[in-house]
C-alpha positions in Angstrom: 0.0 0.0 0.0 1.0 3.7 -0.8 0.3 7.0 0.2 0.3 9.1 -2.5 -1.6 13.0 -2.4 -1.1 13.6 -5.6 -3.8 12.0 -7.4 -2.6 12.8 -10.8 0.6 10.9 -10.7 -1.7 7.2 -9.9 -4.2 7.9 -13.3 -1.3 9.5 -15.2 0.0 5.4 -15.3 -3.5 3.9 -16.3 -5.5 3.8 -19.8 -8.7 3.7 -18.0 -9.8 5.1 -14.9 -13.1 3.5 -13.0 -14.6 6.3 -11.0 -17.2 5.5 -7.9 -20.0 8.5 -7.7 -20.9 9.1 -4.1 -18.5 10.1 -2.3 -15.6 10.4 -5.4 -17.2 12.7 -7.3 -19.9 14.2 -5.5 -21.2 14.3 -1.8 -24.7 14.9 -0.3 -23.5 19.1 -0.8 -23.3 18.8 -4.3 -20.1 18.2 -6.8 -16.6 17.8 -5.1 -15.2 21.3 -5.6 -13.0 21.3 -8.7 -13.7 17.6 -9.9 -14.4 19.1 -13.4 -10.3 19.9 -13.6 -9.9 15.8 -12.9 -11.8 15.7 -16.2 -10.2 18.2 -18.4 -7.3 16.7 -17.7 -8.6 13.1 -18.2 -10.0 14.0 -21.7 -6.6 16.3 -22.4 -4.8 13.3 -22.5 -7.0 11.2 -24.2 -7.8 9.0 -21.4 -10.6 6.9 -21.0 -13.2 7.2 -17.8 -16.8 5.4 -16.6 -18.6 6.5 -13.5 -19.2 2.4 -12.2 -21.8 3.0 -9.9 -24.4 0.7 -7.6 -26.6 4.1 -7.8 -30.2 2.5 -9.9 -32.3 5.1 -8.9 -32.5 6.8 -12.7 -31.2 5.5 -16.1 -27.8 6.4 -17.4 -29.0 9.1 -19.0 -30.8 10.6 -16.3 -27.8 9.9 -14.3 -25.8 12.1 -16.7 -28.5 14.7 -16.7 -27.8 15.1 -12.9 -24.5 16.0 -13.8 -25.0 18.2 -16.1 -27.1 20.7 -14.1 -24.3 20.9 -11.5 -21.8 22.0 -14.4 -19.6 18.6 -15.2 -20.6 17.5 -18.8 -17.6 15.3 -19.5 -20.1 12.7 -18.5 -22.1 11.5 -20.6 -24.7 7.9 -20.4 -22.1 6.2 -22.3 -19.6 6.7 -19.5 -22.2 5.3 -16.7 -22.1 1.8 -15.5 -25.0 1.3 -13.4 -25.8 -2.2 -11.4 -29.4 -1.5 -12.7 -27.8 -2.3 -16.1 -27.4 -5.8 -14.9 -30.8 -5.9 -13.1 -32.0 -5.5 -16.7 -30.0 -8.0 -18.5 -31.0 -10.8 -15.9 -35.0 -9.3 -16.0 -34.2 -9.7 -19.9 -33.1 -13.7 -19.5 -34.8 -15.0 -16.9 -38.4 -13.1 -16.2 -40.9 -13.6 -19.0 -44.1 -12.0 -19.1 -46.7 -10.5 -16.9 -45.5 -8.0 -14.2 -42.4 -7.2 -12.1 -43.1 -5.2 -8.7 -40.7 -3.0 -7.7 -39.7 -0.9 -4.6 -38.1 2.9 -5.6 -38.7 5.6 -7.3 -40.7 6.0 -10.7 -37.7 6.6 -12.9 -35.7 3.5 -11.7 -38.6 1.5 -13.1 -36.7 2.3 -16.3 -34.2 -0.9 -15.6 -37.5 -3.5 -16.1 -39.1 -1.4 -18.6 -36.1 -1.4 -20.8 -36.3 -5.1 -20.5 -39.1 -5.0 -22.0 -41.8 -6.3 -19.3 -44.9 -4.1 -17.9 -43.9 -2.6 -13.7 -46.3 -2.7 -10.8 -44.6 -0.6 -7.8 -45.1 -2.7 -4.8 -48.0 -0.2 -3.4 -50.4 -1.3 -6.6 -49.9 -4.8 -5.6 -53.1 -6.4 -4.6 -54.9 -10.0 -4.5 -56.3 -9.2 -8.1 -53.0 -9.1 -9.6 -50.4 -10.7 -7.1 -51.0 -13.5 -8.8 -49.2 -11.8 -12.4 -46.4 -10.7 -10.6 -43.2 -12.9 -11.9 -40.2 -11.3 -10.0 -39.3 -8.5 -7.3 -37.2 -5.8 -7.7 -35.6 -3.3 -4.9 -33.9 -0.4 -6.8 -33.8 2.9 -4.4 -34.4 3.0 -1.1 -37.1 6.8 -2.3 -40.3 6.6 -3.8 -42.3 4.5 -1.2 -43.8 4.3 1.9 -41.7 2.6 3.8 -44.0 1.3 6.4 -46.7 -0.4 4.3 -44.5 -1.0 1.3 -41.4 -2.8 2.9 -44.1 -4.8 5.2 -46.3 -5.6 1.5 -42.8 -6.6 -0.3 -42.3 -9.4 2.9 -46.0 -10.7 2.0 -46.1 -10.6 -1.5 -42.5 -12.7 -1.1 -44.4 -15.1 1.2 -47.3 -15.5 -1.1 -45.1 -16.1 -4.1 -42.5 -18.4 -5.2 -40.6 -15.8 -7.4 -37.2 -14.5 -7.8 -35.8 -11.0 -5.7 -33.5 -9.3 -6.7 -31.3 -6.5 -5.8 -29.9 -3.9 -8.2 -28.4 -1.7 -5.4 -26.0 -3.4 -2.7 -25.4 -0.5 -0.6 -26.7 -0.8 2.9 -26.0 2.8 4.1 -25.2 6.4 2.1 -24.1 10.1 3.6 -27.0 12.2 3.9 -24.6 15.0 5.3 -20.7 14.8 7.2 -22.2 13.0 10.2 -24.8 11.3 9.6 -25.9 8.1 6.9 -29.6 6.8 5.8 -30.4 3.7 5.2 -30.2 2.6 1.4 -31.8 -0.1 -0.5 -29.4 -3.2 -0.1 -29.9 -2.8 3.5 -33.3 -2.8 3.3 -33.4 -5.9 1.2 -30.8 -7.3 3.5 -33.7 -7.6 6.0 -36.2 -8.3 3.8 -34.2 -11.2 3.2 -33.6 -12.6 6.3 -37.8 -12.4 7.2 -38.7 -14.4 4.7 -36.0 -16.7 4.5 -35.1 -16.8 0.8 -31.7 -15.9 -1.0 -31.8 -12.8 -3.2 -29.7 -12.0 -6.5 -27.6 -9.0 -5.9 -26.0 -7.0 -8.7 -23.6 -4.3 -8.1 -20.2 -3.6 -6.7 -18.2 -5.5 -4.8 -19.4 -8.1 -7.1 -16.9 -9.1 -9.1 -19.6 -9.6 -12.2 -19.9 -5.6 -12.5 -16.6 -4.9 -13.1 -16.6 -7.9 -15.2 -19.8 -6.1 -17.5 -17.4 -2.8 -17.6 -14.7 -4.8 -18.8 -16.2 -6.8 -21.1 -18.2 -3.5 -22.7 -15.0 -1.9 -23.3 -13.3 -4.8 -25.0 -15.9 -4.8 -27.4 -14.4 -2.3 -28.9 -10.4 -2.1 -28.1 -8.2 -4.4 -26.5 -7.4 -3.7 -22.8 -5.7 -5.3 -19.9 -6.8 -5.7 -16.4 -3.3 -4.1 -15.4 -4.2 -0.4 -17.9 -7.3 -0.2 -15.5 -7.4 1.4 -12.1 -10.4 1.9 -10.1 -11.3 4.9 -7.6 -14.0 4.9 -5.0 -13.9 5.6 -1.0 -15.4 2.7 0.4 -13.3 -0.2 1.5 -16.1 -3.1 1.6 -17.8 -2.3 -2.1 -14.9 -0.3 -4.3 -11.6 -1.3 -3.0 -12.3 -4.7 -2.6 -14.6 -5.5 -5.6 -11.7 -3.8 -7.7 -9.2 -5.8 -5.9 -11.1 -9.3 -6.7 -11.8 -8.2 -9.9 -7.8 -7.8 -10.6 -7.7 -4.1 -10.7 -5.3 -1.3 -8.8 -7.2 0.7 -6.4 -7.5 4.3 -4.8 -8.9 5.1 -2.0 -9.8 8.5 -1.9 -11.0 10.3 1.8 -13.5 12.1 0.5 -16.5 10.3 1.3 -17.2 7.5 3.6 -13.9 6.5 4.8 -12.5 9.6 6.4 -8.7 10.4 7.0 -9.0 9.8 10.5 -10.3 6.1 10.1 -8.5 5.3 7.3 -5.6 3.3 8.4 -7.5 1.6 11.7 -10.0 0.5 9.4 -7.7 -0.8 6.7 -6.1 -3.0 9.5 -9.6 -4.3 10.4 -11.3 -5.2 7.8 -7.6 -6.4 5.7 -9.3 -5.0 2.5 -5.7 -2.8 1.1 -6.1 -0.5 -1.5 -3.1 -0.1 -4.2 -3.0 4.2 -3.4 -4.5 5.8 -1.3 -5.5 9.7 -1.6 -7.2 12.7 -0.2 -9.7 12.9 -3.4 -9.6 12.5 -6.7 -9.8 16.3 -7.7 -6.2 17.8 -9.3 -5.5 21.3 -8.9 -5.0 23.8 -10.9 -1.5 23.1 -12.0 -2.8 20.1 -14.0 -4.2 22.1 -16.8 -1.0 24.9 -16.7 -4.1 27.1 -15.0 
């Protein structure tokens, strides 16, 4: 493991750079202060980015969009990775007809519709069409009541032999410096413990979406697992899905794994990142400002 602060000197030795969101690139507050430089320099020189994210609240491009109101527009949907995109591959080979119930928000429905099957939001459930409902799906942890929806999702899951899945693994995210809510893999992380059946999980640290990264970009150029590096700032979902996948790391302390923490909780969990770095923004010097 090495300490290195200046975060242009780890990407300046990679083709490819795999950026987290939360946390990397932006925070509850908005954008990290001067990320857009880390892109002007990325695209300067001609180097490749995606934003690999367990975030399946919106589609890509609604993804991008949020970007692009807070002023960084090197992103585009074609530089997203999303676990929702995997959700909708399985959805696409394994659930055939009728409905698929889902718990989040109306625009992460977008994963099942673009699989092409019709969406019931868990809270429309009811004994006249339980029955059409082929496969559960928990996508963001907004858009729901939690009480009777989360308490419906265990019943309908009782009443019916179909398949859960989980496009977001996260079980917690900052809602400010302090303090963390409750996301949607934790949720389903109960969920699944109540009713006593094993969920499919898609997202990081499973090594099978940095494998559906990797695979999209060989499509198109050849690539080694040693030209990619991947950046997020949690230990138990970036650092050690990259590091299983193959991958360098960073760890950047600009989100869930303060500076303070960093090294005790390196020891603990014995998940070790390849750099580790105070965020992934470069200053102005990168770009002769």
């Amino acid at each position: 493991m090495k300490r290195i602060e200046d975060f242009k000197s780890i990407i300046d030795r990679y083709e490819i750079i795999f950026f987290d969101a939360f946390g990397v690139l932006k925070t509850h507050s908005g954008l990290l202060p001067g990320i857009e430089r880390t892109f002007a320099y990325l695209e300067d020189q001609k180097k490749e980015y995606y934003i690999v994210t367990n975030d399946a609240s919106r589609s890509p491009a609604q993804l991008a969009d949020s970007y692009h109101v807070k002023g960084l527009h090197a992103i585009s949907a074609d530089r997203i990775i999303s676990s929702g995109q995997l959700t909708k591959e399985y959805l696409e080979l394994k659930v055939e007809g009728d409905y698929v119930a889902y718990l989040g928000t109306d625009e992460s429905a977008h994963y099942i519709e673009s699989a092409g099957l019709k969406t019931l939001p868990v809270r429309d459930v009811n004994n006249s069409n339980i029955d059409k409902v082929n496969a559960l799906v928990f996508l963001d942890d907004e858009g729901f009541n939690w009480f009777d929806d989360l308490n419906k999702a265990v019943n309908i899951l009782r009443k019916r032999t179909i398949p859960a899945i989980v496009a977001n693994t996260d079980y917690a995210y900052p809602v400010s410096k302090q303090d963390v809510g409750i996301a949607i893999g934790g949720l389903a992380e109960m969920i699944e413990t109540i009713v006593g059946k094993k969920f499919i999980r898609f997202g990081k640290p499973d090594s099978q979406m940095f494998m559906f990264a990797y695979d999209l970009i060989r499509e198109y150029r050849p690539i080694t697992k040693k030209e990619i590096v991947m950046v997020g700032d949690t230990l138990e979902t970036d650092i050690v899905g990259g590091n299983k996948f193959g991958l360098d790391t960073v760890l950047v302390l600009s989100g869930n794994t303060l500076p303070k923490d960093a090294d005790n909780r390196i020891q603990t969990t014995g998940i070790v990142p390849t750099y580790i770095c105070d965020s992934a923004v470069l200053g102005p010097e990168a770009l002769n400002l």
